[in-house]
C-alpha positions as CSV (number, residue, x, y, z in Angstrom):
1,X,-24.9,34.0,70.5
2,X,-27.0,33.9,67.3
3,X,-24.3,35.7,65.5
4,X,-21.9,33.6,66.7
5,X,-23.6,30.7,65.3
6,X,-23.5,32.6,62.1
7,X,-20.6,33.4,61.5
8,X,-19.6,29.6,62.5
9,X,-21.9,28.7,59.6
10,X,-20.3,31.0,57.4
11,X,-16.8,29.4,57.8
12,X,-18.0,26.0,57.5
13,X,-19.9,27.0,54.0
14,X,-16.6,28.5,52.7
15,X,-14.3,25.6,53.7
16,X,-16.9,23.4,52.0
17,X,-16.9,25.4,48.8
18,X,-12.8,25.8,49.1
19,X,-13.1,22.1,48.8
20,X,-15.2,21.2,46.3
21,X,-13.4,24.3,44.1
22,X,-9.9,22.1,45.0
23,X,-11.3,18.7,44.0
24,X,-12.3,20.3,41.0
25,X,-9.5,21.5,40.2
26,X,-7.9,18.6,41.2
27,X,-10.3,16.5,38.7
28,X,-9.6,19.2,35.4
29,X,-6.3,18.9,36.3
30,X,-6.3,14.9,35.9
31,X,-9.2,14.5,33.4
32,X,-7.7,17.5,31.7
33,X,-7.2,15.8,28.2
34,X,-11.0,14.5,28.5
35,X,-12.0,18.1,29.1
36,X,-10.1,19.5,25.9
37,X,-11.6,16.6,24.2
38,X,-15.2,17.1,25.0
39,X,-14.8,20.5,24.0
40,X,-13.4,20.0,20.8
41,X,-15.8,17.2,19.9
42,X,-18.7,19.4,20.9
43,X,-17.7,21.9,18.9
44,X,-16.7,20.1,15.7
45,X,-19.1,19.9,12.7
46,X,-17.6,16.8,10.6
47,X,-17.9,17.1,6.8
48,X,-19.7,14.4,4.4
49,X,-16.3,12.8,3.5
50,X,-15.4,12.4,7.1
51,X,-18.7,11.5,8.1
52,X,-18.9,8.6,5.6
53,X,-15.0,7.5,6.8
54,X,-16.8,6.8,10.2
55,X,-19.5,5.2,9.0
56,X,-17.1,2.8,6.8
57,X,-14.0,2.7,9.6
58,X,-17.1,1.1,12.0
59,X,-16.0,2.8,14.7
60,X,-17.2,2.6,18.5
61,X,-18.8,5.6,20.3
62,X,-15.2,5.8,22.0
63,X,-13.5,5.5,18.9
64,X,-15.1,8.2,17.1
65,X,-15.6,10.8,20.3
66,X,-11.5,11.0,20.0
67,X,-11.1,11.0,16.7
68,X,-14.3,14.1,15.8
69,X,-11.8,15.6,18.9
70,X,-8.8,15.7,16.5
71,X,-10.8,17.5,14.3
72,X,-9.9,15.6,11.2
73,X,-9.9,17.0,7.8
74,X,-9.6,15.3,4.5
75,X,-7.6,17.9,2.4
76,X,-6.2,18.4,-1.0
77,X,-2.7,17.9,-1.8
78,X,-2.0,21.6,-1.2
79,X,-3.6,22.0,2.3
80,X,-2.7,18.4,3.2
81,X,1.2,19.6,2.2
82,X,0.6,22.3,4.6
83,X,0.2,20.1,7.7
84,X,1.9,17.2,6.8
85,X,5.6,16.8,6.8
86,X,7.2,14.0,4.3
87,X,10.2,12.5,5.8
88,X,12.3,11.1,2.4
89,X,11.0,11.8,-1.1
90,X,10.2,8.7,-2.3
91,X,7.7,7.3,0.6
92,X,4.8,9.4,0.3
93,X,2.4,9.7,3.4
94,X,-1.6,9.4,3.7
95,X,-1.7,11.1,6.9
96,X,-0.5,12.2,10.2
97,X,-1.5,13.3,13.2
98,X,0.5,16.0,14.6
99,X,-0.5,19.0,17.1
100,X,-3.2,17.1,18.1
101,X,-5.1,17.1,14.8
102,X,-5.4,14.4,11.7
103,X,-5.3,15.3,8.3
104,X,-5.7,12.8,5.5
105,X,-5.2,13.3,2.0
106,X,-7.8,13.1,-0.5
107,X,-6.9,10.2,-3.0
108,X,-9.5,10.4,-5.4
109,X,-8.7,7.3,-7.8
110,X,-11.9,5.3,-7.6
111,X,-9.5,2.3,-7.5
112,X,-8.4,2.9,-4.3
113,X,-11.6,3.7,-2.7
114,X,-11.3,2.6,1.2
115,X,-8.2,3.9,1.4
116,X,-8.7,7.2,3.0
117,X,-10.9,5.1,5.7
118,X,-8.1,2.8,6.6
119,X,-5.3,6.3,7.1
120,X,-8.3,7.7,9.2
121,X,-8.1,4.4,11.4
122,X,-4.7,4.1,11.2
123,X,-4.3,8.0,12.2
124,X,-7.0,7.6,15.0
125,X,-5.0,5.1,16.9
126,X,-2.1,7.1,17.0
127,X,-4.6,9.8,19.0
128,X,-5.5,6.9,21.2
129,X,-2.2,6.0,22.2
130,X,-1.3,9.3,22.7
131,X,-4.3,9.4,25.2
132,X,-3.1,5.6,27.0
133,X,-1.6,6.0,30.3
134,X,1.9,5.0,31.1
135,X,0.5,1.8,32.8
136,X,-1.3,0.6,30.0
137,X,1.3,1.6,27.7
138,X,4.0,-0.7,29.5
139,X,1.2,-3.6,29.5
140,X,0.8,-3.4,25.6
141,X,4.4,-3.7,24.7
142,X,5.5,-6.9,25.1
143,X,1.5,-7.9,23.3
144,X,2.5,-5.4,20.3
145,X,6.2,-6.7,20.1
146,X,4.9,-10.6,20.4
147,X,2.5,-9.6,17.6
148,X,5.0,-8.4,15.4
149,X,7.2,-11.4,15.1
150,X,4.6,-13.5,14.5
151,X,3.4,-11.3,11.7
152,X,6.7,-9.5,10.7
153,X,7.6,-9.8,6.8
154,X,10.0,-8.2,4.9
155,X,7.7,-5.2,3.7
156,X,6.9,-4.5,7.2
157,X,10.3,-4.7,8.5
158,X,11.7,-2.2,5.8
159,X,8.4,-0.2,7.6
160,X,9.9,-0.3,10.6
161,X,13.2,0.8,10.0
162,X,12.1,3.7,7.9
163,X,9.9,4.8,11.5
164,X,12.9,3.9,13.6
165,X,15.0,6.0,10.9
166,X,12.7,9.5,10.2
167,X,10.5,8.8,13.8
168,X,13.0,7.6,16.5
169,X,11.2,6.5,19.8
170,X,7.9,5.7,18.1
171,X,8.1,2.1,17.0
172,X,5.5,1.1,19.6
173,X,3.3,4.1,18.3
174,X,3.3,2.8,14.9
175,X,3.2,-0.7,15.6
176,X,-0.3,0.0,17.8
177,X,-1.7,1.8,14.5
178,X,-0.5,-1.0,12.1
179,X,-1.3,-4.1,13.7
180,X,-5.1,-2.8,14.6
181,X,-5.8,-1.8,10.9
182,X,-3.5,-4.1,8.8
183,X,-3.3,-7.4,10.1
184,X,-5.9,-10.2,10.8
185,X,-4.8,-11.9,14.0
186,X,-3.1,-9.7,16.6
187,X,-3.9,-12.3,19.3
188,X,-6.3,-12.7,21.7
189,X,-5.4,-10.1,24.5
190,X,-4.5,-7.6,21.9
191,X,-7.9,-8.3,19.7
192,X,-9.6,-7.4,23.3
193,X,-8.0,-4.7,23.2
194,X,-9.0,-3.4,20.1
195,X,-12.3,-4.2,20.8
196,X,-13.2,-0.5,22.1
197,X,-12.0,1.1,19.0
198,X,-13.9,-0.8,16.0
199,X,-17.1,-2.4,16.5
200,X,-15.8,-5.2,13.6
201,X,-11.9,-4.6,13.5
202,X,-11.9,-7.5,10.7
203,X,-13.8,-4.9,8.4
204,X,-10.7,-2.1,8.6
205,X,-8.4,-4.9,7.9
206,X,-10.1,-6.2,4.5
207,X,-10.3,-2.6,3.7
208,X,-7.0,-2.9,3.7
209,X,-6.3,-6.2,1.8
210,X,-8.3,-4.9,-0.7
211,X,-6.6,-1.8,-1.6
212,X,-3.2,-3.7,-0.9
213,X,-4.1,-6.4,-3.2
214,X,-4.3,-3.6,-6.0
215,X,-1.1,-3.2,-5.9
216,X,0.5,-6.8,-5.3
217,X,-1.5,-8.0,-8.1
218,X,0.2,-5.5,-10.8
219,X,2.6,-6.5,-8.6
220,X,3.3,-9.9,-9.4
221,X,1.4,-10.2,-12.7
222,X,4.4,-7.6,-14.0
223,X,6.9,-10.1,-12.6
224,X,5.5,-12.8,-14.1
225,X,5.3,-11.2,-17.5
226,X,9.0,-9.8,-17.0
227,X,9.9,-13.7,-16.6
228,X,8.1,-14.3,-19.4
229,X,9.2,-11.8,-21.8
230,X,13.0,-12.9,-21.1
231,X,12.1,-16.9,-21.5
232,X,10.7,-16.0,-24.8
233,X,13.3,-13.5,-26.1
234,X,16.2,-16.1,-25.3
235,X,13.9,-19.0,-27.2
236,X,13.6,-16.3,-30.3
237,X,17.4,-15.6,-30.2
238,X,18.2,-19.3,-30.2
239,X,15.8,-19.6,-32.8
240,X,17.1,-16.9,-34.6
241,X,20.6,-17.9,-34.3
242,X,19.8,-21.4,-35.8
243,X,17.7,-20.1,-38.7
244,X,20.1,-17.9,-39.8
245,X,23.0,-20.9,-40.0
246,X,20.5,-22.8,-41.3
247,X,19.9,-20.6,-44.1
248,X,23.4,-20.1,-44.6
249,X,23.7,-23.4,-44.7
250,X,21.3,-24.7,-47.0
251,X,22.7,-22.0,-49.3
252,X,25.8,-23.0,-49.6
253,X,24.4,-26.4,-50.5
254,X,22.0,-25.4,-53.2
255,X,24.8,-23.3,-54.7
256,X,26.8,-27.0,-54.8
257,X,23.9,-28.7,-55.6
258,X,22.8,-26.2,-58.8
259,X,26.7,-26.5,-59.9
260,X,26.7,-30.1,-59.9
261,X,23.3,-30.1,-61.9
262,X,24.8,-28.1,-64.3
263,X,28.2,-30.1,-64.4
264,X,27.8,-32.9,-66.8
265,X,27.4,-36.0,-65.2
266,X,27.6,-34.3,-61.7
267,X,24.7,-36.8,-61.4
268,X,25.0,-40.4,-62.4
269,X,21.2,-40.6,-62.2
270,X,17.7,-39.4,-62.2
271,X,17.0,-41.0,-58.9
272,X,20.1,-39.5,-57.1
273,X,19.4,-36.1,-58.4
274,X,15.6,-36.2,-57.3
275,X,16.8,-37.5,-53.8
276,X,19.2,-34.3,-53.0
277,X,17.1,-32.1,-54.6
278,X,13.4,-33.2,-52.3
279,X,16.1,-33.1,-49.3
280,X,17.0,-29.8,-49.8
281,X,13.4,-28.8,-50.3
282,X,12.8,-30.5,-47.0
283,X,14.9,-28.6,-45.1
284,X,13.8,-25.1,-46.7
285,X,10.3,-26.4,-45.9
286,X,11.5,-26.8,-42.2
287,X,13.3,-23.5,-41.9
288,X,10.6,-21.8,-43.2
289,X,7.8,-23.3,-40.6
290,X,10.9,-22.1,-37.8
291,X,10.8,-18.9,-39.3
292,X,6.9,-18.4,-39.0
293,X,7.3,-19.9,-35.4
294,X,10.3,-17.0,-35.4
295,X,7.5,-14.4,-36.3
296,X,4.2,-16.0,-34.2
297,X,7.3,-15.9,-31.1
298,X,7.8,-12.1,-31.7
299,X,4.5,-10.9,-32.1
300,X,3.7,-12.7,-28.7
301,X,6.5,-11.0,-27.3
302,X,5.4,-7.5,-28.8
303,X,1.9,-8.2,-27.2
304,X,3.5,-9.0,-23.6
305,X,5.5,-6.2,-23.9
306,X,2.6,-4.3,-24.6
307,X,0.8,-5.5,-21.6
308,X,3.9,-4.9,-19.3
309,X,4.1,-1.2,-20.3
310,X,-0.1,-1.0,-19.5
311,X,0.8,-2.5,-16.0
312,X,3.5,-0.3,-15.3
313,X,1.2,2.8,-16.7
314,X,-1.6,1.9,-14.2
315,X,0.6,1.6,-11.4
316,X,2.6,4.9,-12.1
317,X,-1.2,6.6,-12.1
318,X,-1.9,4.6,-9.0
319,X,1.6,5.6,-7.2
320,X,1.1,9.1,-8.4
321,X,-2.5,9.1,-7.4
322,X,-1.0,8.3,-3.8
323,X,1.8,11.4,-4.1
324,X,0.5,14.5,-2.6
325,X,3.5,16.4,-3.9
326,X,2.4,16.2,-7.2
327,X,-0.2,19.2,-6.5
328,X,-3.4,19.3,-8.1
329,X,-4.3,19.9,-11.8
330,X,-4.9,23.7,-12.6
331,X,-8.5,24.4,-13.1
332,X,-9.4,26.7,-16.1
């Protein structure tokens, strides 16, 4: 009888144990992502540069426990090449996350410090949406799409049509990683949202003002001089054009005027000869102070020119400093 007992005890043991061994399988099999996740975060030793992204992105604990999972590297143009794929030659890229990992390049122009933080935050959402369940993805779309007509501009539109273009299907995707590090009101229910990603979401989006206003500012102040420079070279043409027939002009009248002196009685008297001879003085007088406003005219235009050509230096250096393709210099 004992033995019977025993070997009842024995069954009800193993059924217990086939159960807990299904549930747990059961539980990898749903949590599975988590478990890759917490293995990869565990095992990940982030460098200085990354660790100072976090630090500056303001992540929350959730926030940065998927993005140490992606492993993320900042990496020089040739490494970053390497794992990052540029769609069309003349829009470079910052960043990506593909196969699970994000790599950001290393822009190293002091002007554009913050920059790397705001791809890292940018990237890092992508790895959260890729982690969102179906449910929650269908409940932010119509918040992300609301959001972006409210804040859609031109820039951002040609944005979107280069993702719907080279990225087909991931519109959403992009829009979830733009509006969260770009733009200053989202909306309330999306701002909630974002809540468990940034502990101050306002501090990745002036980040991103800054380094955007870096470029808007060469930007317009270019414009502005281009304007400029074209008012001013049509006022020195005009100016030009009328010196010139006014020199042509009072040329042919002191040629006249000398002939007539020299004509006897070309001049009945003193007075009248005094008279045409102080106007035509008069009217050199005049041309020359147009010519020195001629010359003060062109050496402001040579100066704005010169200004134009420093803008459009710095922001080749900035553009290029953004252009991973261009490699880095050879060290000797």
């Amino acid at each position: 009888m004992s033995q019977t007992k025993s070997r009842r005890g024995t069954s009800w043991v193993g059924w217990l144990v086939s159960a807990i061994l299904i549930a747990g399988s059961v539980w990898l099999w749903l949590e599975r992502q988590y478990v890759v996740d917490a293995i990869q975060y565990y095992q990940y030793q982030p460098t200085p540069p990354v660790e100072a992204i976090v630090s500056q992105a303001g992540l929350t604990d959730n926030a940065k426990f998927t993005f140490y999972a992606t492993r993320p590297a900042v990496e020089s143009s040739q490494l970053f090449n390497q794992h990052c794929e540029r769609k069309e030659a003349n829009s470079p890229i910052l960043g990506c996350y593909v196969a699970s990992r994000i790599y950001i390049f290393d822009v190293t122009d002091e002007r554009l410090e913050g920059i790397k933080t705001v791809t890292a935050a940018h990237e890092m959402l992508h790895a959260e949406y890729d982690r969102l369940s179906g449910a929650e993805k269908k409940r932010l779309e119509p918040l992300l799409k609301a959001a972006y007509k409210r804040v859609a501009n031109t820039e951002l539109e040609e944005r979107m049509r280069y993702y719907e273009k080279n990225e087909p299907g991931e519109s959403l995707n992009e829009l979830h990683s733009i509006l969260g590090t770009e733009f200053t009101s989202v909306g309330p229910e999306l701002e909630e949202y974002y809540r468990q990603y940034f502990t101050d979401r306002q501090k990745i989006v002036r980040l991103h003002q800054k380094v955007a206003k870096i470029f808007t500012g060469l930007s317009e102040e270019a414009a502005k001089l281009v304007k400029q420079i074209e008012a001013l070279a049509r006022t020195i043409n005009d100016a030009t054009n009328q010196y010139n027939g006014g020199v042509e002009a009072l040329n042919q009248e002191v040629d006249a005027f000398n002939a007539r002196a020299d004509r006897a009685g070309g001049f009945t008297t003193e007075a009248e000869f005094q008279a045409v001879r102080s106007s035509l003085t008069n009217r050199s007088s005049e041309l020359n102070v147009l010519r020195q406003q001629i010359q003060a005219n062109i050496a402001t235009y040579k100066t704005l020119l010169a200004r134009l050509d420093t803008i459009n230096d710095q922001s080749t250096k900035l553009s290029q400093s953004l252009d991973s393709t261009l490699g880095d210099a050879p060290k000797i």
